[in-house]
Biopython code that builds the backbone (N, CA, C, O; Angstrom):
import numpy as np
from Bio.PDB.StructureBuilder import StructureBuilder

atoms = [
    (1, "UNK", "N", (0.836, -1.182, 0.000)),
    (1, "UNK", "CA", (0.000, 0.000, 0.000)),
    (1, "UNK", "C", (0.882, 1.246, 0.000)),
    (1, "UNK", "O", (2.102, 1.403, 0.053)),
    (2, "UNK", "N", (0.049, 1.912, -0.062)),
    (2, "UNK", "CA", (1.374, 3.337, -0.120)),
    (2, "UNK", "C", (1.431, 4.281, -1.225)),
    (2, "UNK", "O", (1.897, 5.420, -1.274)),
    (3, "UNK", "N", (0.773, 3.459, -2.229)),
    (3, "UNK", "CA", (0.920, 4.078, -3.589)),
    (3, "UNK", "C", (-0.326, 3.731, -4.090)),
    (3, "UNK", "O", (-1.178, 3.040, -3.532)),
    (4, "UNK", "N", (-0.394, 4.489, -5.658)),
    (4, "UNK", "CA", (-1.471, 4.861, -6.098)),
    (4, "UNK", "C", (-1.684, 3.046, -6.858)),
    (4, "UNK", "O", (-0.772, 2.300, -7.213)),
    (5, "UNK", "N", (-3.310, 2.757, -6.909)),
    (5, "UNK", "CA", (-3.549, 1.875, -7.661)),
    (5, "UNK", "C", (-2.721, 1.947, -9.043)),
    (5, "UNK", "O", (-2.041, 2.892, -9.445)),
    (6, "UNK", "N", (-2.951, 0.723, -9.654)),
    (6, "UNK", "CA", (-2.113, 0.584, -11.103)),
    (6, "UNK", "C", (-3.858, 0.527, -12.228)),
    (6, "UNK", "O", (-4.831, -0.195, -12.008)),
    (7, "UNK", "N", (-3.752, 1.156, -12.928)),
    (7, "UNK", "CA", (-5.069, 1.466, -13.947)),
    (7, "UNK", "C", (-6.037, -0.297, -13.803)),
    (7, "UNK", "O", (-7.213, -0.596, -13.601)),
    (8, "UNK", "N", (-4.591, -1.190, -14.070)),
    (8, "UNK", "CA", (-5.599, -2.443, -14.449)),
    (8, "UNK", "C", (-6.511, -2.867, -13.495)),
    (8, "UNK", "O", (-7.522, -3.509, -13.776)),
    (9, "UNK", "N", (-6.025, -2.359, -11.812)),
    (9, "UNK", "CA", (-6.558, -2.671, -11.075)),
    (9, "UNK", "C", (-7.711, -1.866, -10.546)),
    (9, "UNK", "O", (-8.501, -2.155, -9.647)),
    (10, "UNK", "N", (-7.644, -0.901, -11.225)),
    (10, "UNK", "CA", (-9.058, 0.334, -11.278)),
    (10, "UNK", "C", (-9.946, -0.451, -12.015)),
    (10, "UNK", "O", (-11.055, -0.652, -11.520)),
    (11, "UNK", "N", (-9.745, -0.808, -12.820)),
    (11, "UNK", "CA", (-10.599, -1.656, -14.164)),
    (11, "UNK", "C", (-11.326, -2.986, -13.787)),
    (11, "UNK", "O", (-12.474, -3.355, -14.034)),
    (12, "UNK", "N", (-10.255, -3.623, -13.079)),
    (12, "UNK", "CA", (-10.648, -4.759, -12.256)),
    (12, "UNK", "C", (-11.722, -4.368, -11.165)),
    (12, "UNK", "O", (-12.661, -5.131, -10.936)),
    (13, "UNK", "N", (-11.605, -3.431, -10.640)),
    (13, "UNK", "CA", (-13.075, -3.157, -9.618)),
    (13, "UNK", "C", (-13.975, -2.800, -10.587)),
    (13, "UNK", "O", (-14.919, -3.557, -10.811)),
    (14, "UNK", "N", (-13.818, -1.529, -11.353)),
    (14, "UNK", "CA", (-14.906, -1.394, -12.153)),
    (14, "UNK", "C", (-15.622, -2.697, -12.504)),
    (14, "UNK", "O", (-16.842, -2.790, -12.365)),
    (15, "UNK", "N", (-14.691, -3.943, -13.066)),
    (15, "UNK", "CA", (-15.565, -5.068, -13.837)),
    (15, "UNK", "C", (-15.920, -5.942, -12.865)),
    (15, "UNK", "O", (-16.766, -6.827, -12.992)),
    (16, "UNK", "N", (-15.377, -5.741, -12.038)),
    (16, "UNK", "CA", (-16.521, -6.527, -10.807)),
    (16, "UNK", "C", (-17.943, -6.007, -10.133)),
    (16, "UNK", "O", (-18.773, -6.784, -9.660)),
    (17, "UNK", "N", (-18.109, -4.366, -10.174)),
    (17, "UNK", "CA", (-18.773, -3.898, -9.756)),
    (17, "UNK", "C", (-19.779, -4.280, -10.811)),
    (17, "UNK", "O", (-20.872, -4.764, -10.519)),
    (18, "UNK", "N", (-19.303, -4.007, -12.288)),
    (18, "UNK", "CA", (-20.421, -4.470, -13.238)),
    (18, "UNK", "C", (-21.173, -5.996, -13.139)),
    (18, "UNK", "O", (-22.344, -6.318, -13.336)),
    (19, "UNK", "N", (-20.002, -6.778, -12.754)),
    (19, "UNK", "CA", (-20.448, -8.305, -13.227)),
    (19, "UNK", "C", (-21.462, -8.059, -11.776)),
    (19, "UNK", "O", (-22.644, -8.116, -12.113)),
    (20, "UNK", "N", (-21.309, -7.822, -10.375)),
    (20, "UNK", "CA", (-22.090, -8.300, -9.725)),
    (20, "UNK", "C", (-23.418, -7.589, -9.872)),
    (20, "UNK", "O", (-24.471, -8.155, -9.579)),
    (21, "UNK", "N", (-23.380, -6.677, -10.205)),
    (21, "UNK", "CA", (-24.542, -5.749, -11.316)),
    (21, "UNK", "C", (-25.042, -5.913, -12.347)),
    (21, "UNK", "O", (-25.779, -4.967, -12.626)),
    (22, "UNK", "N", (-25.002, -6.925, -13.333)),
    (22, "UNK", "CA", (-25.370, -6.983, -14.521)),
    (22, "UNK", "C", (-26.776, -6.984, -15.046)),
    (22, "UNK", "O", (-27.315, -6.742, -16.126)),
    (23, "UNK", "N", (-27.218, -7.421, -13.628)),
    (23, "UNK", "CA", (-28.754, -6.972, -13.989)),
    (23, "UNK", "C", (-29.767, -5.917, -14.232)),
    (23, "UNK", "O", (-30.797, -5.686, -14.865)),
    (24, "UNK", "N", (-28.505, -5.141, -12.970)),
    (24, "UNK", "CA", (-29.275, -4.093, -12.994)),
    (24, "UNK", "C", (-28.659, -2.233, -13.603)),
    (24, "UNK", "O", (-29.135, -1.103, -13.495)),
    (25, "UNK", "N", (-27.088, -2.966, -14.384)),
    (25, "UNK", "CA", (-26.646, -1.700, -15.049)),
    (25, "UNK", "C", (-27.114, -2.293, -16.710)),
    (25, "UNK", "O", (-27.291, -3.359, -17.301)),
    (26, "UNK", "N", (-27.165, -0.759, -16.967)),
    (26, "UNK", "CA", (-27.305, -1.356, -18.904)),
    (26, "UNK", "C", (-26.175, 0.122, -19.357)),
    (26, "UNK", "O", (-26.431, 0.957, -20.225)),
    (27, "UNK", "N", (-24.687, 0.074, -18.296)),
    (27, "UNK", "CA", (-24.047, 0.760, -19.957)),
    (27, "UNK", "C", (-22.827, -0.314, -19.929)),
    (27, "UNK", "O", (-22.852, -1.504, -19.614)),
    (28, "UNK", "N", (-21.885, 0.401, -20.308)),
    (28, "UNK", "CA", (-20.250, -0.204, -20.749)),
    (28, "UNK", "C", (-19.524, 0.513, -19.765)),
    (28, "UNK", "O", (-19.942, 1.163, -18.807)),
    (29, "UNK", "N", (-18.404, 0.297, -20.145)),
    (29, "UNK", "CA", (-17.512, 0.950, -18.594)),
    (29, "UNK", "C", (-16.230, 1.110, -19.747)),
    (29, "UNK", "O", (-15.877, 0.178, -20.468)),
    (30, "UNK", "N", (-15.682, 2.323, -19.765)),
    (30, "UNK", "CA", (-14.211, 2.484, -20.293)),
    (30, "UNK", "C", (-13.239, 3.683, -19.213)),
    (30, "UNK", "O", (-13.347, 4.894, -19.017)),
    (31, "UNK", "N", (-12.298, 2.613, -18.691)),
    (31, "UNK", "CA", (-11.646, 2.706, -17.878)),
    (31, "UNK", "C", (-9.584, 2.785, -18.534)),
    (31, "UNK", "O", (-8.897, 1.827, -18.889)),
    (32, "UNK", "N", (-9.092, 4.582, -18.444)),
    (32, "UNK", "CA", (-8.464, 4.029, -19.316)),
    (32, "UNK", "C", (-7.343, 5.464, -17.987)),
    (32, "UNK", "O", (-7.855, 6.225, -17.166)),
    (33, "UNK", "N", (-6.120, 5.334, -18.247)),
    (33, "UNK", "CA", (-5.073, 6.229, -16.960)),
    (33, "UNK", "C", (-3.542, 5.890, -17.567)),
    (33, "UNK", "O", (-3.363, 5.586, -18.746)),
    (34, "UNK", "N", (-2.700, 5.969, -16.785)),
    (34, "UNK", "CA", (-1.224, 6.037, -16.590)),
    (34, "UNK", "C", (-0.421, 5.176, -15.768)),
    (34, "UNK", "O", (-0.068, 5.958, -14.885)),
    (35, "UNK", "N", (0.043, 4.170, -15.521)),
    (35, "UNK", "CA", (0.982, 4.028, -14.312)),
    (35, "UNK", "C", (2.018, 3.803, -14.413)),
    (35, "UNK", "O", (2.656, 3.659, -15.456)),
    (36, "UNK", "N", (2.473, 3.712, -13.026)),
    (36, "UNK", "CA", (4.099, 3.457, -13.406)),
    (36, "UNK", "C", (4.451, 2.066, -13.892)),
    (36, "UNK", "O", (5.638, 1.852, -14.139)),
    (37, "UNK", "N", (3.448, 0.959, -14.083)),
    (37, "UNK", "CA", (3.374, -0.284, -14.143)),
    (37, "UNK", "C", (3.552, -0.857, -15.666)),
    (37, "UNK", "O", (4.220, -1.831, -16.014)),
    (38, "UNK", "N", (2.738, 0.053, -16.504)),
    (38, "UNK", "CA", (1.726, -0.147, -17.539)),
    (38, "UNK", "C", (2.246, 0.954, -18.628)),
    (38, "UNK", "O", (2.425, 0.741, -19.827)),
    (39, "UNK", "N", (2.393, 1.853, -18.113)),
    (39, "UNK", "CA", (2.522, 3.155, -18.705)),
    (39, "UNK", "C", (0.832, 3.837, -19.056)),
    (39, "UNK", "O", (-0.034, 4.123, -18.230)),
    (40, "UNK", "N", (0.789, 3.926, -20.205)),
    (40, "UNK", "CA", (-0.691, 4.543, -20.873)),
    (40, "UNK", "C", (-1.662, 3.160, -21.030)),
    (40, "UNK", "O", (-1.084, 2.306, -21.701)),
    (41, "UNK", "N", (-2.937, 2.768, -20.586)),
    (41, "UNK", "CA", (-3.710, 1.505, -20.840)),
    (41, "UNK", "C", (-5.035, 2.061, -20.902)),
    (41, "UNK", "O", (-5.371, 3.124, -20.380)),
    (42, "UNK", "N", (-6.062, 0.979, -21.832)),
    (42, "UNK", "CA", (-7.346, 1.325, -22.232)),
    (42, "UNK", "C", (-8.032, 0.531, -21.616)),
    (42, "UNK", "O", (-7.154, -0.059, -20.988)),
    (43, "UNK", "N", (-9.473, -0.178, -21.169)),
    (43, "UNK", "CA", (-10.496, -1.347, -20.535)),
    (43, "UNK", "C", (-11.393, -0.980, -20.994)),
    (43, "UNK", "O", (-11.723, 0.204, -20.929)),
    (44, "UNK", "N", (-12.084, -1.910, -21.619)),
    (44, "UNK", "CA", (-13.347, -1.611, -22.027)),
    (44, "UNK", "C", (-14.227, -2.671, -21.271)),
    (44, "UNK", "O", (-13.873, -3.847, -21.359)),
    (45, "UNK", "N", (-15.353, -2.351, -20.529)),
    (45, "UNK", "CA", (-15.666, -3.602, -19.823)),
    (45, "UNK", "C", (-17.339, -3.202, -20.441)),
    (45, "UNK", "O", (-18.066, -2.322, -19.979)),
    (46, "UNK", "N", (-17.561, -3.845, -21.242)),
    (46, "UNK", "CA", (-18.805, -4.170, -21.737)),
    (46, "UNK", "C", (-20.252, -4.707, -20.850)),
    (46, "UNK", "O", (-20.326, -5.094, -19.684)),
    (47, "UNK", "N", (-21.165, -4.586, -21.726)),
    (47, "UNK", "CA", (-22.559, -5.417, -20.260)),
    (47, "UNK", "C", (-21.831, -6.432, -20.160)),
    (47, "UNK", "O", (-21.115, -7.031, -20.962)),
    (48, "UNK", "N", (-22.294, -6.689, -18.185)),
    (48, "UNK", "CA", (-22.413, -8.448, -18.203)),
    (48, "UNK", "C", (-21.026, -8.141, -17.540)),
    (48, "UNK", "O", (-20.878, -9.040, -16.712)),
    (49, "UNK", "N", (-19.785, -7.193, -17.494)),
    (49, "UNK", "CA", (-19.140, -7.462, -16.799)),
    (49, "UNK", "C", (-17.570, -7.991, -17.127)),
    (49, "UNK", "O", (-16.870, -8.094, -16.120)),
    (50, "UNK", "N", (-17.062, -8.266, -18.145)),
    (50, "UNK", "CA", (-16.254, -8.542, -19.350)),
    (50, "UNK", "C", (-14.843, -7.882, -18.668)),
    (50, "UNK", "O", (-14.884, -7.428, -17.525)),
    (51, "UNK", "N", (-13.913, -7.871, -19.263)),
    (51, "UNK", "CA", (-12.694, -6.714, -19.355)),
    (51, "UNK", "C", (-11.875, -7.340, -20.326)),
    (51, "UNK", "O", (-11.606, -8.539, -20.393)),
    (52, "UNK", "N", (-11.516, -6.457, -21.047)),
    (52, "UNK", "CA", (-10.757, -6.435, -22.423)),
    (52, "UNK", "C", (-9.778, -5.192, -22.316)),
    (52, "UNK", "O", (-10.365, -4.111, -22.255)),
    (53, "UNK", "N", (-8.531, -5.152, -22.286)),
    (53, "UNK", "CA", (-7.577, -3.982, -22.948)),
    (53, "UNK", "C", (-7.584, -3.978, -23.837)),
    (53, "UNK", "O", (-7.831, -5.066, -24.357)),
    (54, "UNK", "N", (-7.388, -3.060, -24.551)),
    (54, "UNK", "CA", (-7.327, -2.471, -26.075)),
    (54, "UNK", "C", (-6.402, -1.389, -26.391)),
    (54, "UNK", "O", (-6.088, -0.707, -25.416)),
    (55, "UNK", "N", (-5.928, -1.088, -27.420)),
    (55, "UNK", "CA", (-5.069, -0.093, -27.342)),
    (55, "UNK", "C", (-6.287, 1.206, -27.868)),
    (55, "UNK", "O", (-5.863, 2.241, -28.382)),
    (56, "UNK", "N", (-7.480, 1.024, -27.703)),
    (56, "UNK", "CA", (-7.975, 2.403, -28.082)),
    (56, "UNK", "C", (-9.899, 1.828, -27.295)),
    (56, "UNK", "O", (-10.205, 0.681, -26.967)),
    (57, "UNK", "N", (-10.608, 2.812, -27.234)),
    (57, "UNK", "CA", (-11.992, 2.059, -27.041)),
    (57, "UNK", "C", (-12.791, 3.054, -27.389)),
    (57, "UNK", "O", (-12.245, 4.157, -27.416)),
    (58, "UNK", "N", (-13.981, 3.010, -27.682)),
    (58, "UNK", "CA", (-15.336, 3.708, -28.028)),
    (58, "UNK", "C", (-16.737, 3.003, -27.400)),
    (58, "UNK", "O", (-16.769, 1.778, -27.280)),
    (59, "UNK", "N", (-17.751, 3.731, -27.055)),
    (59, "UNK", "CA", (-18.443, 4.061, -26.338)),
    (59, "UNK", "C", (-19.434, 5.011, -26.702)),
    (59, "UNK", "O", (-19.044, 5.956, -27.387)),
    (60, "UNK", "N", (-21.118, 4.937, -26.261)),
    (60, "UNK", "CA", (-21.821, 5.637, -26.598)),
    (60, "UNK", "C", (-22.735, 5.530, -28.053)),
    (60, "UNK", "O", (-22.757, 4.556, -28.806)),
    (61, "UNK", "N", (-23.249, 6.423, -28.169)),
    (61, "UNK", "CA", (-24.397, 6.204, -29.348)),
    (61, "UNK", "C", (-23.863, 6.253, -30.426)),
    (61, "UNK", "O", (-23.847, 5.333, -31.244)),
    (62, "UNK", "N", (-23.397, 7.257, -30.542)),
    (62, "UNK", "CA", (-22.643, 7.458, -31.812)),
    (62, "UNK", "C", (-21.523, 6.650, -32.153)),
    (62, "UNK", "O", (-20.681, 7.203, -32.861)),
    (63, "UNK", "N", (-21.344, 5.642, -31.864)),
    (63, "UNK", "CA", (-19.856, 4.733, -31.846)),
    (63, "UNK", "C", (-19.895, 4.074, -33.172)),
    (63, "UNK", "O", (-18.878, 4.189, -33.856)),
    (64, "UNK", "N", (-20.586, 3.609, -33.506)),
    (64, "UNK", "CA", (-20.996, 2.677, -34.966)),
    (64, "UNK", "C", (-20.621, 3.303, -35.742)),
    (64, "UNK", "O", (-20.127, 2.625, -36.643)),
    (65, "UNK", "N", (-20.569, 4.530, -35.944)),
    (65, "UNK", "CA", (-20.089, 5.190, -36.955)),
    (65, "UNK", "C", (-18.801, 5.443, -36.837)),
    (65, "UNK", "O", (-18.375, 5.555, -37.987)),
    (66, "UNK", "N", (-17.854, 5.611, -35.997)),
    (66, "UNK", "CA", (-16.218, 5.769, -35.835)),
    (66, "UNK", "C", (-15.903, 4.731, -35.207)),
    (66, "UNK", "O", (-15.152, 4.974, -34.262)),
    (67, "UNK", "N", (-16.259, 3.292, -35.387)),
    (67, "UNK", "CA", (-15.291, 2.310, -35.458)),
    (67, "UNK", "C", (-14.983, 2.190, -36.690)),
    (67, "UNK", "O", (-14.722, 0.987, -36.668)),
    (68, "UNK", "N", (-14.736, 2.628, -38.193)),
    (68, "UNK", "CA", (-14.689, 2.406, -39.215)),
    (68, "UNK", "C", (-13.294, 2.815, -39.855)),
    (68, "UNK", "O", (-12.403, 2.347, -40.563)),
    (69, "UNK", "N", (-13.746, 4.302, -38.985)),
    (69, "UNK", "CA", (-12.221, 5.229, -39.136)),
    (69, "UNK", "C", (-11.363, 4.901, -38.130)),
    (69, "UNK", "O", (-10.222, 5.340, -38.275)),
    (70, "UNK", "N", (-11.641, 4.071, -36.868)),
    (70, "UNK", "CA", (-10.542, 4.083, -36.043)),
    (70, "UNK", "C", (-9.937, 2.831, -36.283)),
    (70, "UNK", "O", (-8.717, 2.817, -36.120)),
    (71, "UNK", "N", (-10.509, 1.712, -36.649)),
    (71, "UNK", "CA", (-10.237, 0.364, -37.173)),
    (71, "UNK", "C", (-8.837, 0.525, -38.650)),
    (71, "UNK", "O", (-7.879, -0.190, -38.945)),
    (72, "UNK", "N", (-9.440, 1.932, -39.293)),
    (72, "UNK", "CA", (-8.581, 2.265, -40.965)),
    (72, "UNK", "C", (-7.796, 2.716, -40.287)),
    (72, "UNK", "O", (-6.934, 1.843, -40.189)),
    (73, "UNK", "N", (-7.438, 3.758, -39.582)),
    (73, "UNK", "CA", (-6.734, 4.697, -39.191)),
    (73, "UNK", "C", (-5.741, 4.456, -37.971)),
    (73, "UNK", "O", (-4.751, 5.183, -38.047)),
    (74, "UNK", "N", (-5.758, 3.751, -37.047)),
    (74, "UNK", "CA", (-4.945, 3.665, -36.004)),
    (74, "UNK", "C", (-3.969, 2.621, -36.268)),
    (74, "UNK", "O", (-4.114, 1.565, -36.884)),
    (75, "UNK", "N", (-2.585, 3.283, -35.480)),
    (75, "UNK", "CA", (-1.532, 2.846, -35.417)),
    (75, "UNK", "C", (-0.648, 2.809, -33.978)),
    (75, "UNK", "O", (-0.161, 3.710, -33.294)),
    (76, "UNK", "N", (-0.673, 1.218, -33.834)),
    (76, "UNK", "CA", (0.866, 1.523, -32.414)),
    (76, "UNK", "C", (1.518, 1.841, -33.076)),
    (76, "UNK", "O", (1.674, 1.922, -34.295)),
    (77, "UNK", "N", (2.268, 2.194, -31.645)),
    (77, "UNK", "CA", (3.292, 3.082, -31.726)),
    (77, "UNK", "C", (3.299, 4.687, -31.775)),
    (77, "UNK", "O", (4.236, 5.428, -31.477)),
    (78, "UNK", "N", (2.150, 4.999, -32.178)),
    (78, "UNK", "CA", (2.183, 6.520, -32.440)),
    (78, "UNK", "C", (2.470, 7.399, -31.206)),
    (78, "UNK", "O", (2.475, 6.902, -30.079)),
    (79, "UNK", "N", (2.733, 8.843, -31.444)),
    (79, "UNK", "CA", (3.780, 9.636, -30.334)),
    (79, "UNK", "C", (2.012, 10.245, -29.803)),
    (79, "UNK", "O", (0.853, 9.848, -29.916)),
    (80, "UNK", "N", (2.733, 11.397, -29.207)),
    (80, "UNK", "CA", (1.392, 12.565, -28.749)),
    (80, "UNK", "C", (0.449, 12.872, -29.706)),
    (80, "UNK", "O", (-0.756, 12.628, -29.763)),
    (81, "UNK", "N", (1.597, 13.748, -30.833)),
    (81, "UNK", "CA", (0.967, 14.347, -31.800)),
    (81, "UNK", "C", (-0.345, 14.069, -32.458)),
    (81, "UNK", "O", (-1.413, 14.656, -32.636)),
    (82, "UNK", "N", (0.564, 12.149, -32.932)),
    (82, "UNK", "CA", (-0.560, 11.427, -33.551)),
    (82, "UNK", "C", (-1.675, 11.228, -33.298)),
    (82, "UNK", "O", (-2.715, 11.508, -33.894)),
    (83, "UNK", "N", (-1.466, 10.715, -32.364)),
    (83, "UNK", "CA", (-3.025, 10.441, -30.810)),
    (83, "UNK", "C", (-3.630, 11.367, -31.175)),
    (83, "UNK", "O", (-4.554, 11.195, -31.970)),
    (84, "UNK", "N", (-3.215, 12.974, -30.589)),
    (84, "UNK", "CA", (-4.112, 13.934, -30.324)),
    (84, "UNK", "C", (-4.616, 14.077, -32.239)),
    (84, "UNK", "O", (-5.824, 14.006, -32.465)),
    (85, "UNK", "N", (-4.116, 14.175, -32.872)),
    (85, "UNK", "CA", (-5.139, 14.251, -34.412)),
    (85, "UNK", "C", (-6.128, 12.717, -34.539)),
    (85, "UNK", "O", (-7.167, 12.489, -35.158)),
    (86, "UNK", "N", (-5.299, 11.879, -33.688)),
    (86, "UNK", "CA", (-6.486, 10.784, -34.260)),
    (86, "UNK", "C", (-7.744, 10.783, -33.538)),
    (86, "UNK", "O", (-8.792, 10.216, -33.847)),
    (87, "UNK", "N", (-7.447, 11.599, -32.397)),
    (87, "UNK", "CA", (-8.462, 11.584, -31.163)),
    (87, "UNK", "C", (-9.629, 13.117, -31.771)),
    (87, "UNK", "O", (-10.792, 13.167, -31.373)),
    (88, "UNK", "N", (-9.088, 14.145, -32.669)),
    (88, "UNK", "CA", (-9.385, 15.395, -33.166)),
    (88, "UNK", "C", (-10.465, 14.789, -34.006)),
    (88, "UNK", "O", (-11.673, 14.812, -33.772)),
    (89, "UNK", "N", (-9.753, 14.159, -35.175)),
    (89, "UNK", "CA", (-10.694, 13.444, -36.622)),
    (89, "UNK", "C", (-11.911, 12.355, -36.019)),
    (89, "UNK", "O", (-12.965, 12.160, -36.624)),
    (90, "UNK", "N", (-11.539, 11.670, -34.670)),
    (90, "UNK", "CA", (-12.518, 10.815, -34.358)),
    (90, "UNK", "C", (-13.493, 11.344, -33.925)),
    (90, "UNK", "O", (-14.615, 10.909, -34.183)),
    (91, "UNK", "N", (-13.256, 12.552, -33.061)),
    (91, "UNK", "CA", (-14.412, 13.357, -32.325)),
    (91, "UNK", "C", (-15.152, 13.740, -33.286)),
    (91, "UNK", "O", (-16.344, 13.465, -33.147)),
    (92, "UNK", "N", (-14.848, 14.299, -34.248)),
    (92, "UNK", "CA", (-15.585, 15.644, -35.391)),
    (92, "UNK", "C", (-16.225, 14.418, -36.267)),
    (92, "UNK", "O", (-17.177, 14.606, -37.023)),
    (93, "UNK", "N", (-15.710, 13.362, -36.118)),
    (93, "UNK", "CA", (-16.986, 12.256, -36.972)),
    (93, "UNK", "C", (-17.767, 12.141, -36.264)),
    (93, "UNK", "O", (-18.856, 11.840, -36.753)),
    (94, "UNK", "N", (-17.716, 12.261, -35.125)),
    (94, "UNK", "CA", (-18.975, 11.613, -34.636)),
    (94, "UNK", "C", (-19.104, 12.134, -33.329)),
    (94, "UNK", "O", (-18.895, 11.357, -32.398)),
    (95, "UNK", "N", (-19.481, 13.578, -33.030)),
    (95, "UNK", "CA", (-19.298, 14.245, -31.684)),
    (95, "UNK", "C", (-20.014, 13.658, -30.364)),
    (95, "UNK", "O", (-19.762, 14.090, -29.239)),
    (96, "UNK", "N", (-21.121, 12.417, -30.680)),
    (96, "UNK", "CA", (-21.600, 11.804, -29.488)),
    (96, "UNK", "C", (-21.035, 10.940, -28.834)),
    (96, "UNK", "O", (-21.567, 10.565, -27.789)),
    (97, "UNK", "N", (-19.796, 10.376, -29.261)),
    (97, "UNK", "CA", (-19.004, 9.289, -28.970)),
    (97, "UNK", "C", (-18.591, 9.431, -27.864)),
    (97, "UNK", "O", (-18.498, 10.598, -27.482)),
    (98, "UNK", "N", (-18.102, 8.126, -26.733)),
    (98, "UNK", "CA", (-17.116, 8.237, -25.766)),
    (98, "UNK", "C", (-15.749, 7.664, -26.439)),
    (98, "UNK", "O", (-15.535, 6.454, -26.505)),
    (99, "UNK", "N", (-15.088, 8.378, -26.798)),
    (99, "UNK", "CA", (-13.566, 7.897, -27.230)),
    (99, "UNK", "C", (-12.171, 8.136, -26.774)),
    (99, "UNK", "O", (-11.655, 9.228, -27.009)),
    (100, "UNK", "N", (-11.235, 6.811, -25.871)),
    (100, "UNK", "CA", (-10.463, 6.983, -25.438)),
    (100, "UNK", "C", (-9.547, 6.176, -25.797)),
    (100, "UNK", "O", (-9.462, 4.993, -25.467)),
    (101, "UNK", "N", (-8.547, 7.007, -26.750)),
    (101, "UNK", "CA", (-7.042, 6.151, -26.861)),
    (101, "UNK", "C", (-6.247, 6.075, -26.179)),
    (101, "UNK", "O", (-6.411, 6.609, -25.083)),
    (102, "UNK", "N", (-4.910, 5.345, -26.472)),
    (102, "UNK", "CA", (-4.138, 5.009, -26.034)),
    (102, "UNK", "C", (-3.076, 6.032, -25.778)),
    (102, "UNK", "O", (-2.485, 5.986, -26.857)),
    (103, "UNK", "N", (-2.369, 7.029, -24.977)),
    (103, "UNK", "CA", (-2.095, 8.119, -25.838)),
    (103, "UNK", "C", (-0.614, 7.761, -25.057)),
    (103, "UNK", "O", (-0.583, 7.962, -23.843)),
    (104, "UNK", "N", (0.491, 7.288, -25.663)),
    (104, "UNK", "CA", (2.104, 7.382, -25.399)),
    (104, "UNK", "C", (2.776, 8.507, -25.618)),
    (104, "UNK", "O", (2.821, 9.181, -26.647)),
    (105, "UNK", "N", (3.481, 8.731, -24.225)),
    (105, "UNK", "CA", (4.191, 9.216, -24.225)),
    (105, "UNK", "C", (5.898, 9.560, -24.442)),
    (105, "UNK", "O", (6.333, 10.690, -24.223)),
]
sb = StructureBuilder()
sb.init_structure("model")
sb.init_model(0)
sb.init_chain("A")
sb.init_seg("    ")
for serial, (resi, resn, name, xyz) in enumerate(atoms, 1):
    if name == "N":
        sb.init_residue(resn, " ", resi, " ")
    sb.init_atom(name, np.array(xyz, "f"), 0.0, 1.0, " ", f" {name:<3s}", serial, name[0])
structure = sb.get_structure()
């Protein structure tokens, strides 16, 4: 103890809180931070309780429409710069989205 949780383990409560909830939540959970462990990490914990890392996640109504461009368009490895334009072009497709990449530093 002593120190700050590590993201995966933020994620890990989140997806427990969902799974023992599944009845009675209806969204997704994207759980995404920094550590000294991990560096930059994404979770997407879907209904029902799930957890998946990803190097990028989406969320929300509008999502169907910018998985298309983020599926064409994304690349590991990319610096700040990249991120922040891929994170710019994803928003302006589709401004209802929850969208959180991966963003390296």
């Amino acid at each position: 103890m002593g120190r700050e949780p590590s993201v995966h383990t933020a994620a890990s409560l989140f997806q427990n809180i969902c799974y023992q909830n599944k009845d009675g939540l209806s969204a997704g959970i994207i759980v995404a931070g920094w550590d000294k462990e991990d560096g930059p990490s994404v979770y997407n914990i879907p209904l029902g309780g799930g957890i998946f890392r990803q190097p990028w996640s989406i969320g929300g109504s509008g999502s169907t429409y910018v998985y298309g461009y983020c599926d064409a368009t994304y690349q590991d490895g990319w610096g700040k710069d990249e991120t922040i334009e891929f994170v710019k072009n994803s928003t302006w497709a589709e401004s209802t989205i929850g969208l959180v990449p991966l963003n390296p530093t």
